[in-house]
N, C-alpha and C positions, 0 to 999 in steps of 0.2 A: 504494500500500500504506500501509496506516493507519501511523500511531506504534506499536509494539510487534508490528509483523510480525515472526515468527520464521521460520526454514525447515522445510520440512514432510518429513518422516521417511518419506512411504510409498516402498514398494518400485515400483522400477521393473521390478518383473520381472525376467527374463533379456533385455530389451528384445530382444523376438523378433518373426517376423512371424505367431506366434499370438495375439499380443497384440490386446484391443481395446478397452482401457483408456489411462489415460497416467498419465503422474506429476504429482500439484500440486507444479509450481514453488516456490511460498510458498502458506503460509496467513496467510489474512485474519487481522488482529485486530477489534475490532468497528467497525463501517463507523460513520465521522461524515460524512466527507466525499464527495458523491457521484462527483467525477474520482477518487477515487484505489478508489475501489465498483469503478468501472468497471476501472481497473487493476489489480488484485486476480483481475476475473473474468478479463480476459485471458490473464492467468499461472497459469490453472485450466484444467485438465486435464481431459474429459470423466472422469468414475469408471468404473474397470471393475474385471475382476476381480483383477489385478494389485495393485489397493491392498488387498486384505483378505491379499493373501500374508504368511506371517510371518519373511521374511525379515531385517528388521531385528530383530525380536525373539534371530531364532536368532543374528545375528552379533554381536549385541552385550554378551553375556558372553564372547567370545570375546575382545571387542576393549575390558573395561572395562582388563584389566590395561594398556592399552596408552593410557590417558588422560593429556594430559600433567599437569606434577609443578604445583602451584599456586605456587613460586617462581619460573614462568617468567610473567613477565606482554605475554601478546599483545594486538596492538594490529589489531583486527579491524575491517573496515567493518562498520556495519550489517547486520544481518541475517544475517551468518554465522557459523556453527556454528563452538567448537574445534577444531582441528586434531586426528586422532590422531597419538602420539608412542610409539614402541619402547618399553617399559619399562630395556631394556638401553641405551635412546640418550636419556637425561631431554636437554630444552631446558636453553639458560643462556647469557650472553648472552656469556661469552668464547665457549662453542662456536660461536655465529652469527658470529662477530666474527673466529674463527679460520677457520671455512668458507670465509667471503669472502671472504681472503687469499690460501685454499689455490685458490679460485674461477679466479680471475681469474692464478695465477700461473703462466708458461709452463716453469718447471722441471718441472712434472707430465710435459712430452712429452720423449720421448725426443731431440727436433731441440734444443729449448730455445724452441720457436717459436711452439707451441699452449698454451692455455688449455681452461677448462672453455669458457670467453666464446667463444672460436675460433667452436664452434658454437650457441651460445646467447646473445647481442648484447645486451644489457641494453634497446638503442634501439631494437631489435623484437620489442620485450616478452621475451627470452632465444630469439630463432629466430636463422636466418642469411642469409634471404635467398636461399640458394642452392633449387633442385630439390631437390638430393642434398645432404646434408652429404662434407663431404670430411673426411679424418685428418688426423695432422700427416704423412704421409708425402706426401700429396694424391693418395691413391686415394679415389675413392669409395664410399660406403658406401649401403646398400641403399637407404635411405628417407629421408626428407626430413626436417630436426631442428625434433622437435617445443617449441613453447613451453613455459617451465616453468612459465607464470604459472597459481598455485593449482594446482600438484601437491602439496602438502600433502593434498590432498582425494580424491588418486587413489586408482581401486581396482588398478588394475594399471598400467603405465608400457610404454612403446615402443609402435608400432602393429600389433603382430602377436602381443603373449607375453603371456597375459591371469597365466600363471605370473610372472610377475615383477612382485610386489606389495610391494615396500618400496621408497625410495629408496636406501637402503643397498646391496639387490642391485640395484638398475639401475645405480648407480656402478660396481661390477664392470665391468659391459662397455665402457663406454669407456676405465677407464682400463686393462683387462687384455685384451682383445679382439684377438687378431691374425690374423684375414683376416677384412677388412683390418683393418690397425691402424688404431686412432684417437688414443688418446693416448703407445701405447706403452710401459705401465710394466712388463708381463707380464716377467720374470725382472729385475727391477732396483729390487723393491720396497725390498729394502735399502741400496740404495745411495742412493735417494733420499730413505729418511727417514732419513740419513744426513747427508745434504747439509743436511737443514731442520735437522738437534737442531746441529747447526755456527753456526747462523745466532740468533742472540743473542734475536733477537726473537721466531725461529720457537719455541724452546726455551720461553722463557718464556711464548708464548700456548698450548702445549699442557699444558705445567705448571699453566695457571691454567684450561685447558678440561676437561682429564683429571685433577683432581688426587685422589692415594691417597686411600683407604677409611679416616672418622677411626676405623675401630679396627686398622688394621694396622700394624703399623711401619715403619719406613724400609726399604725391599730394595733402594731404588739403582737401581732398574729405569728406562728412561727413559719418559715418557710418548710420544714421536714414536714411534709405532709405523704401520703400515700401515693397520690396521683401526680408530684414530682418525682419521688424516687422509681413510677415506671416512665416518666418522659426522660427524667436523666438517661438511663436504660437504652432505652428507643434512640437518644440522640450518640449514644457512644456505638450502639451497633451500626448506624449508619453511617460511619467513618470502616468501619470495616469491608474497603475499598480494596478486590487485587487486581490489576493487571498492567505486571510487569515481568511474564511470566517469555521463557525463551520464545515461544508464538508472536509474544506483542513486539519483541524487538525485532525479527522479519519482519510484521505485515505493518507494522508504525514506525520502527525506527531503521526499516529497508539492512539489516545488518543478514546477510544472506549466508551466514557461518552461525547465524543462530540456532536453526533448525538443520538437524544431520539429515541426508537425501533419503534415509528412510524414513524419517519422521514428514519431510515433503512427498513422500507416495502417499503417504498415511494421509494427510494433510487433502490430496487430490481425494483419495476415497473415500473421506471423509463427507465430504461437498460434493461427492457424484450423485446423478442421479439414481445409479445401479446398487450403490448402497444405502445414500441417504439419511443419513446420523445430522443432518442440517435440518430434514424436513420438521424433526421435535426440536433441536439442538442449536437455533436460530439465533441470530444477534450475536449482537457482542460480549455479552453475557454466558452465552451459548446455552440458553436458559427459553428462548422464543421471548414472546412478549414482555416490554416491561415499563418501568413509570421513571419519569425526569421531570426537570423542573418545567419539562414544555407538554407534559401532561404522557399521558398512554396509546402507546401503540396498539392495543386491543386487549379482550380480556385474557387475565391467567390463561399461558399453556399446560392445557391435559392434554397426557394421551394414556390407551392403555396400551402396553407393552409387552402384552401376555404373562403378566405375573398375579393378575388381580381381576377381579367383577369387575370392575368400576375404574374409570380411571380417574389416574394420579397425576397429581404435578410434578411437570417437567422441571429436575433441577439444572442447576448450571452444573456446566464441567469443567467450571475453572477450580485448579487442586485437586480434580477429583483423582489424582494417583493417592490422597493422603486421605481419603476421607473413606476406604473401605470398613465395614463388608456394605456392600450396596442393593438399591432397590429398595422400595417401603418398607420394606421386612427385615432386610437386611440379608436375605438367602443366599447371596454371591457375596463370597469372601474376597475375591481378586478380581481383576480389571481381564483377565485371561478369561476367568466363569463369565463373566459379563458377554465378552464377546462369541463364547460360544453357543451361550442363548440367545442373541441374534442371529447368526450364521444357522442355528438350528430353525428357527421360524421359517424357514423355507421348506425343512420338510414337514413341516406341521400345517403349512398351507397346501402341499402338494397332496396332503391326504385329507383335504376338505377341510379343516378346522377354519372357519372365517375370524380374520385379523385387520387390522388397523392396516388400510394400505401403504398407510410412512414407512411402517416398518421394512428391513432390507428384503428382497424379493429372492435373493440369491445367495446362497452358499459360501461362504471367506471359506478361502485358501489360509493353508497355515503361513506362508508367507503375508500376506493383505492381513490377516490376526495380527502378527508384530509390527507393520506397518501402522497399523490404525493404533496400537497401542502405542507406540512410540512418539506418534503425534499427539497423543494425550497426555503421556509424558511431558510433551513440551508447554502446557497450560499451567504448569505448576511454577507458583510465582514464589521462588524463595526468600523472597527479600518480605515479604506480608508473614512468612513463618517465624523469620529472624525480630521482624518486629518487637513480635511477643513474647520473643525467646527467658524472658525471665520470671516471665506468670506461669506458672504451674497449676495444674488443672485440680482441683481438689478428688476423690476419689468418683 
């Protein structure tokens, strides 16, 4: 992708299987150089009807009020859009500074023992490792804990509630959730923001993240309230931004030693028609649809992918070499199992079972297996792992 690649705004439809269109990943800026022509094509989307829809136009008066405030200054890789931001939850960098205090600290659970990190590990791009996420009680919970890397960008959150479209209410349910519980605050919201406006430090980071309206007067009221400590929350995971990963410096910063020539096969079959890992795997995100500050390119991508009744949302594969075992459930332990339950959907169609026609239509060769996983290898952004390298995930 040339110098001055932007991201490209069409709608992915309802990423359905009437679809026969796809979404451009990025748009070209004007081609000088012919490797990165040729990169640019690959990350191009045959056009169909799906891009003349007008659904970014409809969502994004919707979603201007919700642009964030120009005193927050983000620090974006290449190529990606602002973030949208609540108008009721403006960025700022005590509130990120306070979130990741609140993040990370295991008074949230009712044991003393969980964190947010519990199930979101900083050192698996924010996953757990586990199948199932577990609570702080250590029951299991339904689905598998999805990475938060580049939820900023989401149109909806959890694998199954396309209604739950803010960070702020997906916070709800861990920390207020009980069957089963996860973090366990549900009846003790006062006691625990209680415990924080006690703690000298907590006191003064909410004071300086929440602080009064300069035209109201002093009421005395405290800031540690409940429904700041889930906006703080909401405003630090939305800095949890990656791509800088060896893919982004090919196709943005033209560095053609980036990716190894088998990671660029990988990279082709990827975005072919004949397999098709773009037709769910879309954007920049490689997640399909998602929200900025210029509003949404359509709703939450589902698909089902023959693991499930019903289908699930599409997550992104940015990190996903760190964030196994994968799928809702967690059934596939490696990126190998992965791609052998695609490659196997072709015999499952040849013997009548009816599938999602995104899904690949053909067979992977065991070569095109390590090619495609090699270029997924190249989505993992080390420098967003290094980041965090000194938070450790509570158990």
């Amino acid at each position: 992708m040339d110098p001055g690649a932007r991201a490209d705004r069409r709608t992915d439809g309802r990423t359905d299987t009437r679809r026969h269109g796809g979404q451009l990943a990025l748009r070209r800026a004007s081609a000088t150089r012919p490797a990165l022509f040729a990169a640019a094509l690959l990350l191009t989307a045959v056009a169909g009807a799906a891009a003349a829809q007008g659904t970014v136009s409809a969502s994004r008066a919707a979603a201007n009020s919700a642009a964030a405030p120009a005193s927050y200054a983000w620090h974006l890789p290449r190529g990606f859009p602002t973030p949208a931001v609540p108008a009721d939850n403006p960025m700022s960098d005590s509130k990120v500074a306070l979130g990741e205090r609140l993040f990370f600290d295991v008074r949230l659970s009712l044991n003393g023992r969980y964190s947010c990190a519990s199930c979101h590990d900083p050192a698996r791009s924010f996953s757990d490792g586990r199948a199932v996420a577990v609570g702080a009680t250590g029951a299991p919970l339904p689905h598998n804990a999805m990475a938060l890397v580049n939820v900023a960008y989401n149109v909806s959150f959890g694998w199954a509630h396309p209604q739950v479209t803010s960070l702020e209410t997906q916070m709800l349910e861990p920390l207020l959730n009980q069957h089963p519980i996860e973090l366990g605050v549900a009846g003790r919201e006062s006691e625990l923001c209680a415990q924080l406006a006690a703690d000298p430090g907590y006191a003064a980071a909410f004071a300086a993240a929440f602080p009064p309206p300069r035209a109201s007067p002093p009421s005395g009221a405290t800031p540690v309230t409940f429904a700041h400590l889930v906006q703080a929350i909401a405003s630090f995971e939305r800095t949890l931004i990656s791509g800088r990963s060896p893919f982004d410096a090919y196709v943005f910063g033209g560095d053609h030693a980036a990716l190894s020539e088998e990671a660029k096969r990988g990279m082709a079959l990827f975005f072919s028609a004949r397999v098709g890992c773009a037709r769910c795997h879309s954007g920049f995100n490689f997640a399909g649809n998602w929200r900025d500050s210029e509003g949404t390119t359509g709703p939450a991508s589902f698909a089902n992918n023959g693991t499930s009744a019903t289908p699930m949302r599409v997550p992104t594969l940015r990190n996903v070499a760190l964030t196994a075992p994968y799928m809702h459930d967690g059934r596939f332990a490696t990126l190998d199992a992965v791609l052998e339950h695609y490659s196997a959907l072709a015999r499952r169609r040849a013997s009548g079972e009816r599938l999602d026609p995104r899904l690949p239509q053909a067979l992977l060769t065991d070569t095109e297996r390590a090619e495609l996983h090699a270029f997924l290898d190249s989505l993992t952004d080390e420098s967003f792992v290094r980041r965090f390298a000194s938070r450790a995930a509570t158990p």
